[in-house]
Residue, then its C-alpha position, 0 to 999 in steps of 0.5 A: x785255483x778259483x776262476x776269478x784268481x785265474x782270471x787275474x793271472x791271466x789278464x792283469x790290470x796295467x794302469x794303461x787299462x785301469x781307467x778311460x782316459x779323461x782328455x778324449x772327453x775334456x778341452x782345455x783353455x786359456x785366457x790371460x785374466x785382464x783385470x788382475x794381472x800385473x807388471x811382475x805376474x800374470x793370471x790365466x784362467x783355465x778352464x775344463x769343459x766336459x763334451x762327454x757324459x762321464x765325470x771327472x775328480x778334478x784332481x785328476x784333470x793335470x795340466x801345464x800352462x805356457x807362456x810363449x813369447x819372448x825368447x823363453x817358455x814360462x811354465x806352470x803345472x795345475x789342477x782342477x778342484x772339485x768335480x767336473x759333471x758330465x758336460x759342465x764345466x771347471x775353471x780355476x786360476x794359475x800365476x805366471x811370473x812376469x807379463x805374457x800375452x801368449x799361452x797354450x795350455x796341455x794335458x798332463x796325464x794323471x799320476x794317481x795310482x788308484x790310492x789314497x793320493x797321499x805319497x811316501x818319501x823313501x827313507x822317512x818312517x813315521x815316529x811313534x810316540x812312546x807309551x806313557 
């Protein structure tokens, strides 16, 4: 056996260990957004701010949106586009059904594996188009 074979056998690679986790280096907030919020939704910003000097897909920076208030929690989940450069800064828009005045904001933990982001359906095969 060769020793990079070895190796891999030896000390395989969990998602654990695969990569840093970005939100020892990313905060998150949330702000109702005066200005085009309505009777029946509400718009928060959510903003990502790098402390670190890594950056970060923001694909992979998930996160669920809370209203509290109300008896109830309304939730959203989001993400960020784009990338977000070592200390700069994302922000994007997320709705939530009626009107709040109260939010928290929460990482998620990525559930990308590493591969094309394209996820299969069990059971579904693609067709092949017959030959002319």
């Amino acid at each position: 056996m060769t020793p990079i074979l070895v190796l891999s056998l030896l000390f395989p690679v969990s998602p654990s260990t695969a990569g840093p986790d970005p939100w020892s280096q990313v905060r998150l907030t949330i702000a109702r957004d005066p200005y085009t919020s309505s009777d029946q939704v509400t718009l928060c910003r959510v903003r990502a701010v790098n402390h670190g000097p890594r950056s970060w897909q923001g694909r992979d920076l998930a996160f669920e949106a809370r209203a509290l208030g109300g008896g109830s929690v309304v939730r959203q989940r989001g993400r960020f586009g784009l990338e977000l450069a070592p200390y700069g800064s994302l922000e994007t828009i997320v709705a939530l059904p009626g009107r709040h005045d109260r939010f928290e904001v929460v990482p998620l933990p990525s559930t990308r594996s590493g591969g094309s982001g394209k996820e299969k359906t069990p059971g579904k095969r693609a067709r092949r188009r017959p030959r002319p």
